[in-house]
Structures are given as C-alpha cells and as structure tokens.
C-alpha positions as MATLAB code, in Angstrom:
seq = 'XXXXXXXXXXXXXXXXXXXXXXXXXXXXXXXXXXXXXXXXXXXXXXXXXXXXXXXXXXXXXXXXXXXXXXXXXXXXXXXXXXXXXXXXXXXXXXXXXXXXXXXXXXXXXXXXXXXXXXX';
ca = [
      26.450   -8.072   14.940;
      28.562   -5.041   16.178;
      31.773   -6.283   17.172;
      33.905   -3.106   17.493;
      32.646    0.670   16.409;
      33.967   -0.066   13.094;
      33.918   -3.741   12.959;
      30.616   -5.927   12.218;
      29.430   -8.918   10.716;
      26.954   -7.684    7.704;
      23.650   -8.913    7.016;
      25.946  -11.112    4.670;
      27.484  -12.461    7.207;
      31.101  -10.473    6.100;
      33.099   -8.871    8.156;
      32.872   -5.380    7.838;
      35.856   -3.018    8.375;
      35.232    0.926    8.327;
      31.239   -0.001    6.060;
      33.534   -1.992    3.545;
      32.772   -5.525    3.227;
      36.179   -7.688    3.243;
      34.627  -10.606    0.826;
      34.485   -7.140   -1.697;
      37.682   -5.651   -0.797;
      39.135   -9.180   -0.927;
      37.566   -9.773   -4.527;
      38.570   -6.063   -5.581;
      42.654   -6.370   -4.355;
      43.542  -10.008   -3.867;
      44.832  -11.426   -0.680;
      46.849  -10.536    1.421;
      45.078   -7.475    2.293;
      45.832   -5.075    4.730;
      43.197   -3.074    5.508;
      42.861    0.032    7.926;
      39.699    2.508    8.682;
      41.216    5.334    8.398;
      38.220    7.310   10.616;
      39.181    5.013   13.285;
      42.759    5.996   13.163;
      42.147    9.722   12.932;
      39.943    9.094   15.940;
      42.748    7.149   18.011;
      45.439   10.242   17.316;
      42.216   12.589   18.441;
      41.581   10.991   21.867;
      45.566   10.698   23.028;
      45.949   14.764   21.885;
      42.390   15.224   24.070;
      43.789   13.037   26.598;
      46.910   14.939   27.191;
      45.415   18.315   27.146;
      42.609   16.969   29.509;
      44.873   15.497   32.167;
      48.372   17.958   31.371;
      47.186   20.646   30.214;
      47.261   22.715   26.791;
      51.188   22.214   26.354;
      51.508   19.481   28.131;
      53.202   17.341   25.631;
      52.570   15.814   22.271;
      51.110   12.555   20.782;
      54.346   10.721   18.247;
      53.113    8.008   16.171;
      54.885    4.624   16.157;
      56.076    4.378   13.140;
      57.329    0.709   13.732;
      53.824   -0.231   14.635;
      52.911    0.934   10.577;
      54.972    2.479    8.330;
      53.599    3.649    4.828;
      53.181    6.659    3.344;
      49.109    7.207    3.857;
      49.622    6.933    7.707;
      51.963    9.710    7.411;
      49.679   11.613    5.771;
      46.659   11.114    8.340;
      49.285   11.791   11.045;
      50.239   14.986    9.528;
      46.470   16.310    9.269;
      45.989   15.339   12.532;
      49.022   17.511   13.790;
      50.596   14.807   16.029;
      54.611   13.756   15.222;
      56.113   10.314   14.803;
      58.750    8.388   15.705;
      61.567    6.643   13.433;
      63.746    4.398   13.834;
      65.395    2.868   11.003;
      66.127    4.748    7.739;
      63.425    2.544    5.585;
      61.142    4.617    8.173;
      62.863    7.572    7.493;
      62.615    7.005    3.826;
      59.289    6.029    3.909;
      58.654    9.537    6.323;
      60.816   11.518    3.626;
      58.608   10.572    0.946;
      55.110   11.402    2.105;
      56.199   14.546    2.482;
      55.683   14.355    6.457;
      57.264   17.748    8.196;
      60.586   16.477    9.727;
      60.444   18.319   12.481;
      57.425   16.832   13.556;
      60.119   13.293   13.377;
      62.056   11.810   16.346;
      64.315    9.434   14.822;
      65.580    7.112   17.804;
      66.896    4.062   18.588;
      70.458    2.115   18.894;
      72.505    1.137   16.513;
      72.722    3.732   13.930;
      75.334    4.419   11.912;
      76.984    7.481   11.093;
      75.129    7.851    8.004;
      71.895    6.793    9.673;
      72.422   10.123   11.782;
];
C-alpha cells in the first residue's frame, strides 16, 4: 500500500521510508530513530526554487531553509547542493551551520533576543 511517494507498507507489512524498511533500520540503530529520505527532501527544496522562478521569475527571490524545523549537519549539506540558504536563529543553529561547513552567506541569522555576542 502506497501511502505517500516515499512512504508504503511492504509486502511485510513495514513501513517503508525512502525503500528502507523501519523494522530493519529500527533493528540496525535502536530506537528512537529519526529517519529522513533524503530524495524527498532534495525534491521539496527543488519544487519551492521551480516554484519561485515559475510564478516570479528567474531572480525573483530565494528558497531559506528552516533551520528550526531540523537542524543537523547532513541537512546542511543537502541544502547546500541544492543551492538554496537557511535561516538561523539561535547560536546552537549557528554552530551546528558553522560546522557542516554550510557557506555563511547563504545564512540569515534572525530572531529576538540575541545577545551581543549572539550578533
């Protein structure tokens, strides 16, 4: 049963995230498990960028990555092959940003209550 493009129920009867079976993944790493498909992500950042260039034209803005929504160091990385920038707003984020080697000024750091360090 398909329940999403990259979701289904196996012949198993598993949920399937990405073709990986979560009973195996599960077995492999332990719980809790966070797990991401990392096609379906790269797919996401491609339809906003064709979005914006559909409906606003070739420089009509960019696509920024919520870095609150997921913050580690792969995502960074898929954002950065993708060519799209993300947003920051604490310094773990920053840290975390710093240390996947993400291009800073593809980075918006935002948000209140920053200190004068923060900045």
């Amino acid at each position: 049963m398909i329940l999403y493009d990259n979701f289904q129920i196996n012949s198993k009867g598993n949920l399937e995230i990405g073709g990986c079976d979560s009973v195996e993944l599960v077995k492999e790493y332990g719980t809790p498990l966070y797990v991401v498909d990392e096609n379906q992500i790269r797919k996401n950042m491609r339809a906003y960028k064709d979005a914006i260039k559909k409906y606003f034209g070739e420089n009509g803005g960019e696509v920024a990555f919520a870095s609150k929504a997921l913050s580690f160091k792969g995502i960074y990385g898929i954002a950065a092959d993708e060519n799209i920038y993300t947003d920051i707003c604490s310094p773990g984020e920053m840290a975390t940003v710093i240390a996947a080697g993400f291009p800073l000024e593809k980075a918006y750091f935002h948000g209140n209550n920053k200190t004068e360090s923060d900045i």
